[in-house]
VOBA-1610 file (N, C-alpha, C; in pm, whole numbers, padded with zeros to 5 digits, always signed):
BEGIN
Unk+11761-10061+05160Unk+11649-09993+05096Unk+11704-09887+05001Unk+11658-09888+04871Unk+11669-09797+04776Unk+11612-09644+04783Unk+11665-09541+04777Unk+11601-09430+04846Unk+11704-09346+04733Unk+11581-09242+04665Unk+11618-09163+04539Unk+11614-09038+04615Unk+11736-08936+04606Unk+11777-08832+04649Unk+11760-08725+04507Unk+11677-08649+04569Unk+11617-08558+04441Unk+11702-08407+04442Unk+11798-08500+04404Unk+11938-08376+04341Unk+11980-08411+04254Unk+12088-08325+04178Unk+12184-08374+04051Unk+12313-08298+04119Unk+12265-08233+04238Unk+12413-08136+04328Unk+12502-08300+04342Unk+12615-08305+04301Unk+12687-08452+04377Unk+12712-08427+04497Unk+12753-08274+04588Unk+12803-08183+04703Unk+12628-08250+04813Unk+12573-08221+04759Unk+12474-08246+04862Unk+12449-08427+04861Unk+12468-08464+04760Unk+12443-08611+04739Unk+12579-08702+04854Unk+12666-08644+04817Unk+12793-08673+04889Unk+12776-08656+05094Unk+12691-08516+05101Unk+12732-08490+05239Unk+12581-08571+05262Unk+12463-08535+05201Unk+12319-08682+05277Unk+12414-08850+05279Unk+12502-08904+05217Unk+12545-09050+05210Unk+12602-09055+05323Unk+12705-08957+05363Unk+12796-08965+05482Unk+12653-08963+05617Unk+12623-08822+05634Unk+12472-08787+05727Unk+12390-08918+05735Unk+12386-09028+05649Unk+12273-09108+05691Unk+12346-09258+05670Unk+12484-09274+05677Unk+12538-09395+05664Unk+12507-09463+05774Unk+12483-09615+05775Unk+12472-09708+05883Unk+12325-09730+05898Unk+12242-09606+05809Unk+12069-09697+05793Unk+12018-09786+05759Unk+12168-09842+05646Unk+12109-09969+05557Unk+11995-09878+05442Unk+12046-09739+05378Unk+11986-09734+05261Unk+12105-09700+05166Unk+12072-09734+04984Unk+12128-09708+04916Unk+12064-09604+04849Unk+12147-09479+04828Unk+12115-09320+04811Unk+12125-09307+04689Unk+12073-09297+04566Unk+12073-09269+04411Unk+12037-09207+04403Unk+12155-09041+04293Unk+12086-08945+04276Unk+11985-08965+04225Unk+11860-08877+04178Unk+11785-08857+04030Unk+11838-08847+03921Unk+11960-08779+03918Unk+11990-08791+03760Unk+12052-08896+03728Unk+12105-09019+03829Unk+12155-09121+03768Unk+12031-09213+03734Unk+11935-09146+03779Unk+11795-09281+03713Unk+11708-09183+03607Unk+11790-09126+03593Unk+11726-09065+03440Unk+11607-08948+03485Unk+11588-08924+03614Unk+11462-08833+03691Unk+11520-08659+03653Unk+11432-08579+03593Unk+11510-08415+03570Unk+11424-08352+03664Unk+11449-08291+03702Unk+11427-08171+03820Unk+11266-08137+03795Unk+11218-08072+03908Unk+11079-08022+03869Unk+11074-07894+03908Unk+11043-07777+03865Unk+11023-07629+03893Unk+10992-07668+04025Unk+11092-07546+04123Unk+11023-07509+04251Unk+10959-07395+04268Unk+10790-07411+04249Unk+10708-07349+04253Unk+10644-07271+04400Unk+10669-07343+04503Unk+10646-07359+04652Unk+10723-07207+04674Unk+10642-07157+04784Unk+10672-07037+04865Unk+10760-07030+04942Unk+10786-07129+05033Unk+10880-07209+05142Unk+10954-07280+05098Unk+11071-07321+05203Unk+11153-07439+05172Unk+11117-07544+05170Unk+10992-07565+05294Unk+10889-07686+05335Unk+10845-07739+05240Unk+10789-07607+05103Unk+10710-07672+05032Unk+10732-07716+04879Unk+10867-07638+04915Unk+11001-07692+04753Unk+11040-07809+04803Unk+11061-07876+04926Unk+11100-07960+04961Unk+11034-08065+04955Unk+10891-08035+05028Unk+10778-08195+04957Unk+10779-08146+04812Unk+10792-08093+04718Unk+10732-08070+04569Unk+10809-08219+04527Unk+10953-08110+04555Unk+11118-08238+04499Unk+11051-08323+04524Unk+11061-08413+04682Unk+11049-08519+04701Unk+10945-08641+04646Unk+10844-08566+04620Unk+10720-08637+04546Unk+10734-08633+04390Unk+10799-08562+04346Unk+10834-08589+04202Unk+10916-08682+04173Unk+11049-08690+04271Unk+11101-08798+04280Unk+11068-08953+04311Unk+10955-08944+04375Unk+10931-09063+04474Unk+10812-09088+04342Unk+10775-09050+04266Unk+10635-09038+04162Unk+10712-09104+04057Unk+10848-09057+04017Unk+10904-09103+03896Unk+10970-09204+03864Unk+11016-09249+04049Unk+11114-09370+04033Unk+11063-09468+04098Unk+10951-09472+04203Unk+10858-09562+04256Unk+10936-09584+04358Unk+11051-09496+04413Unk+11109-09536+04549Unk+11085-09451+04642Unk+11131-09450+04781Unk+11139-09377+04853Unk+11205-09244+04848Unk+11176-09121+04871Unk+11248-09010+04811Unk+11292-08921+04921Unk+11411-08845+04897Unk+11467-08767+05050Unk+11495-08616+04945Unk+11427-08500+05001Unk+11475-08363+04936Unk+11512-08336+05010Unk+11604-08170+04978Unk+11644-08106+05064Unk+11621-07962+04974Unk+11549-07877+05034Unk+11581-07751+04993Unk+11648-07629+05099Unk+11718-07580+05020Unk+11796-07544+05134Unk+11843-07381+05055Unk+11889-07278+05131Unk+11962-07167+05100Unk+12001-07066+05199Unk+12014-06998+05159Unk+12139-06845+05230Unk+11999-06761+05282Unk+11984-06739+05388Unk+11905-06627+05433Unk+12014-06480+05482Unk+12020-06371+05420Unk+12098-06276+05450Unk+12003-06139+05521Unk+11995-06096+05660Unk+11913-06001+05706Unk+11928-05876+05648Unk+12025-05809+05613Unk+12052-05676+05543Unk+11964-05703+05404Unk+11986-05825+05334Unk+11863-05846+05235Unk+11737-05830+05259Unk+11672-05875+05359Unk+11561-05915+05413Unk+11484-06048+05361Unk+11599-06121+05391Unk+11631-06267+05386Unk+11627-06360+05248Unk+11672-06235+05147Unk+11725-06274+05004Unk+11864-06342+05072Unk+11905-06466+04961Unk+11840-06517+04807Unk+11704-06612+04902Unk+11714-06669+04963Unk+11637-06727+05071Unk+11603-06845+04989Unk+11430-06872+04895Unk+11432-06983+04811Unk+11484-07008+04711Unk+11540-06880+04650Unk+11603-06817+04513Unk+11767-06848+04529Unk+11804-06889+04608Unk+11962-06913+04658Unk+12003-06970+04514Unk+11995-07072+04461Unk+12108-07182+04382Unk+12010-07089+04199Unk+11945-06982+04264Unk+11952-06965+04081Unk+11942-06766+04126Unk+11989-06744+04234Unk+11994-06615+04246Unk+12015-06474+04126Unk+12167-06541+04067Unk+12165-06441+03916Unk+12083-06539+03821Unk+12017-06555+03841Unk+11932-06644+03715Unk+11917-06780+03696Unk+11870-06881+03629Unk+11782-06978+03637Unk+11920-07078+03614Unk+12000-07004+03513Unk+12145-07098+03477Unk+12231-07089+03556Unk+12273-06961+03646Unk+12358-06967+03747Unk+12444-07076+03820Unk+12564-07035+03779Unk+12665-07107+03917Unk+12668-07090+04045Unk+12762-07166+04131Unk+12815-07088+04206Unk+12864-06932+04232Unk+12963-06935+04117Unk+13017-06817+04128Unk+12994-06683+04069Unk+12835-06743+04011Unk+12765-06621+03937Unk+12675-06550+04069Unk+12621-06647+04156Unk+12590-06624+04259Unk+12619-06530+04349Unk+12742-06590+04368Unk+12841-06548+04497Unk+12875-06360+04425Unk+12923-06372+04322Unk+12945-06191+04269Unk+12840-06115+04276Unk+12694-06209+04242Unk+12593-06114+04300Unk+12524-06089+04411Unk+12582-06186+04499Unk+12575-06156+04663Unk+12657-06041+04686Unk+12750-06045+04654Unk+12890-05940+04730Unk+12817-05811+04691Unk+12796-05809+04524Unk+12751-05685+04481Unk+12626-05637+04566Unk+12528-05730+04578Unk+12407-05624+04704Unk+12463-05600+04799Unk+12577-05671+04868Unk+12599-05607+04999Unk+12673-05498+04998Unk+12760-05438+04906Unk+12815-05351+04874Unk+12804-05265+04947Unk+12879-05176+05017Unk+12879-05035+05107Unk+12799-05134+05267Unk+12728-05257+05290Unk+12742-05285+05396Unk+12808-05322+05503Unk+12774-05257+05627Unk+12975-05253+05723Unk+12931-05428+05750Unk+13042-05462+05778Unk+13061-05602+05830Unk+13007-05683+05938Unk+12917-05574+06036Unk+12872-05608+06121Unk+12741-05625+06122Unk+12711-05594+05954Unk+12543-05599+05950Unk+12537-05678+05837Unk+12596-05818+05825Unk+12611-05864+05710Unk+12599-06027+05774Unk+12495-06043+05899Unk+12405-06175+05939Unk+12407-06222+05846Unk+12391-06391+05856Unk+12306-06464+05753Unk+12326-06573+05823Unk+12213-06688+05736Unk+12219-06786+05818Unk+12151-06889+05679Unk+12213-06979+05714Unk+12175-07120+05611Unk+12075-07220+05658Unk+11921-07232+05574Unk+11815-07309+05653Unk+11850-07441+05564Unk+11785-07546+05601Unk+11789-07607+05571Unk+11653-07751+05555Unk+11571-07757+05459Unk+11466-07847+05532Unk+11462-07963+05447Unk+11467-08069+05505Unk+11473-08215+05456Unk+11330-08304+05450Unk+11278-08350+05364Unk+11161-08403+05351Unk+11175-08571+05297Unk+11133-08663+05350Unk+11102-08764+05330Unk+11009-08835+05306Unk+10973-08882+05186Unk+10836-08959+05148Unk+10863-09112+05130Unk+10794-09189+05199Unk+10780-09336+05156Unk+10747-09362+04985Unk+10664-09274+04936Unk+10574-09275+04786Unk+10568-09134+04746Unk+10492-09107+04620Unk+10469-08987+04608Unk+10366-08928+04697Unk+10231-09001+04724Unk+10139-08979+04787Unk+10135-08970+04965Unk+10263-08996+05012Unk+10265-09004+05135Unk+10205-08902+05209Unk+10065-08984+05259Unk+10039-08852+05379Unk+10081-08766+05487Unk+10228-08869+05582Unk+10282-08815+05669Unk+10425-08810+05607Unk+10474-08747+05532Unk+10630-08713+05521Unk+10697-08675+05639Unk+10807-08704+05636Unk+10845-08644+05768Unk+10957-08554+05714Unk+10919-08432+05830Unk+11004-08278+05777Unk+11087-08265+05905Unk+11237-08241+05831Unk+11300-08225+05920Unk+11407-08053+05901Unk+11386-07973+06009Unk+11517-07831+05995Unk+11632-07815+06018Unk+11703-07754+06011Unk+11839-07699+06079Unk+11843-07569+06041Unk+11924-07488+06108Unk+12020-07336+06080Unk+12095-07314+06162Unk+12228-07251+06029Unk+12341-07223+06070Unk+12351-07086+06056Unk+12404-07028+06172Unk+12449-06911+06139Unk+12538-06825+06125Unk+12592-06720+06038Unk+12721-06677+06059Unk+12685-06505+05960Unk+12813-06486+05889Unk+12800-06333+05867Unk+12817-06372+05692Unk+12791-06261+05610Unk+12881-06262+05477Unk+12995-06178+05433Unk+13118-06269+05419Unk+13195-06124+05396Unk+13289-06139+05256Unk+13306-06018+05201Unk+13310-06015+05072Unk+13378-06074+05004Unk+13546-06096+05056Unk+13613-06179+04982Unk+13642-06331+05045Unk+13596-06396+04889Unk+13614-06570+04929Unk+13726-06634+05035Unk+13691-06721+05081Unk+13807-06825+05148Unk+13769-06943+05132Unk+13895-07015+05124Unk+13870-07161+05141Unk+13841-07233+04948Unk+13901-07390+04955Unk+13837-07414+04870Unk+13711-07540+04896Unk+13722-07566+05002Unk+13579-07666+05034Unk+13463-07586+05041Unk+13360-07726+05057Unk+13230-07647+05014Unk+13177-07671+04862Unk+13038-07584+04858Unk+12976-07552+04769Unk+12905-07414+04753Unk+12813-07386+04690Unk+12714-07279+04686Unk+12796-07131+04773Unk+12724-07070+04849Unk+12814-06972+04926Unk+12915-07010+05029Unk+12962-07112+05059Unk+13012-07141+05172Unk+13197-07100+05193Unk+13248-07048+05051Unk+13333-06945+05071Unk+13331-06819+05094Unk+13182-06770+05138Unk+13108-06614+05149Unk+13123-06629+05288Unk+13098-06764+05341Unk+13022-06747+05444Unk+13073-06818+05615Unk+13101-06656+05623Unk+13182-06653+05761Unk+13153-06694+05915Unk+13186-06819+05988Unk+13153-06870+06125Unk+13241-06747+06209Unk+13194-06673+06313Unk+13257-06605+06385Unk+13341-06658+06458Unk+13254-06808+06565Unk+13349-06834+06616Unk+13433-06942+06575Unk+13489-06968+06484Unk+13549-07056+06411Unk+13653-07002+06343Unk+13638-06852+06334Unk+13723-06741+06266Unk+13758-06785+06105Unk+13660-06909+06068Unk+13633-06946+05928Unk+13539-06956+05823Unk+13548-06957+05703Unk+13421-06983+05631Unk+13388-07134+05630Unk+13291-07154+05591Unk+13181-07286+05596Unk+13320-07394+05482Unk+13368-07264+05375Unk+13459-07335+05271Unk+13617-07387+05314Unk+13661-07335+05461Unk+13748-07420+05498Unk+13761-07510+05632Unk+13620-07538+05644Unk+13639-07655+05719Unk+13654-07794+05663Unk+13650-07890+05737Unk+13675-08020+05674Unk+13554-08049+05707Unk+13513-08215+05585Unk+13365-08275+05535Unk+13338-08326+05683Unk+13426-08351+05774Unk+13377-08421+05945Unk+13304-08302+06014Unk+13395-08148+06024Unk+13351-08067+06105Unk+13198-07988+06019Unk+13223-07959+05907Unk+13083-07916+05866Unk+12981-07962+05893Unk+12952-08113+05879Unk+12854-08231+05892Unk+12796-08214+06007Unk+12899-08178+06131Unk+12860-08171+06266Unk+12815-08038+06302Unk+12841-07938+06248Unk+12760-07795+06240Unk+12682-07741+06167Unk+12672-07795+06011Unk+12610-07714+05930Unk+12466-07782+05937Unk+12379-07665+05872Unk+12203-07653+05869Unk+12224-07816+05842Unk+12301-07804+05708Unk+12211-07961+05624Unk+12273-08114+05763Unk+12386-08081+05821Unk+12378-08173+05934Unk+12298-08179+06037Unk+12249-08078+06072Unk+12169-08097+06188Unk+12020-08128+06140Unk+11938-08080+06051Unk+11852-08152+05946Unk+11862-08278+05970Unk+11983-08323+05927Unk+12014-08493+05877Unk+11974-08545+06028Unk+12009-08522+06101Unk+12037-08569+06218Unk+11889-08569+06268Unk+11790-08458+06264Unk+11665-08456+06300Unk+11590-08551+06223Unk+11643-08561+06089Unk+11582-08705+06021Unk+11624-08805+06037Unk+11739-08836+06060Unk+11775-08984+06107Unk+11744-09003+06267Unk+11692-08918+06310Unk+11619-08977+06438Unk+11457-09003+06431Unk+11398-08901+06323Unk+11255-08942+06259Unk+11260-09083+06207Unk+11361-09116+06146Unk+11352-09214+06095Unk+11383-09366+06167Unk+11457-09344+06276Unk+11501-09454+06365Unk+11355-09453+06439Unk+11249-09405+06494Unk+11182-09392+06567Unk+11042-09432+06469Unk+11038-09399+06331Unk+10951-09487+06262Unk+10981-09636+06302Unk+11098-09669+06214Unk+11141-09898+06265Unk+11045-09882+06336
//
């Protein structure tokens, strides 16, 4: 089954193919079928997450899988939260990001520098699907100022596992999958989805 993944991230396209191998679907970004992004207008992740997915599933007539996902930081009061992947602005990188994370936390001691990565996955048969199925995860750990690691994406050289004594950016693509938000997500959807069959 053909199933359009409403990203142009290849990082997230890469870790949903591994997360849902052995379903018997073939995963095509949006931007390789010519699909461009749609403003996330939605309040929630829930509801950036059906937006994606139905724009996707509207444009390419397939089945569509979103994920919206970001950095919840408590000393923020759970900034960048939906704002994560355009935090310094709409063009933002990674690493335009990440300097303006460090910079708010600035003068915060290390022990008050929580955060945690949500993660929510939405699946539509069509655009119109009445029952999508929504699936969560969160990971949690601290932020601390200077990078590690070069794996990863988005903050995940910010972003420190205590007990792992690592960031999210130097684990390997096996151990993240099995801890991070967007794996355990995956995992809550590939059991939604085995239990549809």
């Amino acid at each position: 089954m053909r199933v359009v993944v409403a990203t142009g991230n290849p990082g997230k396209l890469r870790e949903l193919s591994e997360l849902l191998a052995g379903l018997g679907l073939e995963l095509l970004s949006q931007s390789a079928l010519g699909v461009t992004g749609i403003e996330e207008t939605g309040a929630t992740f829930v509801e950036n997450a059906l937006l994606k997915a139905r724009h996707a599933s509207q444009r390419t007539g397939l089945a569509a899988i979103a994920d919206d996902s970001g950095l919840e930081v408590d000393a923020l009061g759970g900034a960048p939260g939906i704002y994560s992947a355009r935090y310094a602005g709409a063009q933002a990188d990674d690493a335009a990001n990440n300097t303006r994370l460090v910079h708010a936390l600035f003068g915060i001691p290390a022990g008050q520098r929580t955060a945690r990565y949500r993660c929510v996955l939405a699946w539509v048969l069509r655009a119109d699907d009445a029952q999508p199925l929504i699936a969560q995860g969160l990971w949690e750990g601290e932020i601390v100022a200077t990078p590690r690691g070069r794996g990863g994406f988005g903050y995940d050289p910010h972003f420190w596992l205590p007990g792992l004594q690592r960031t999210a950016a130097e684990l390997d693509a096996a151990t993240k999958n099995l801890i991070s938000h967007r794996g355990q997500a995956m995992r809550r959807l590939r059991s939604l989805l085995q239990a549809r069959q």
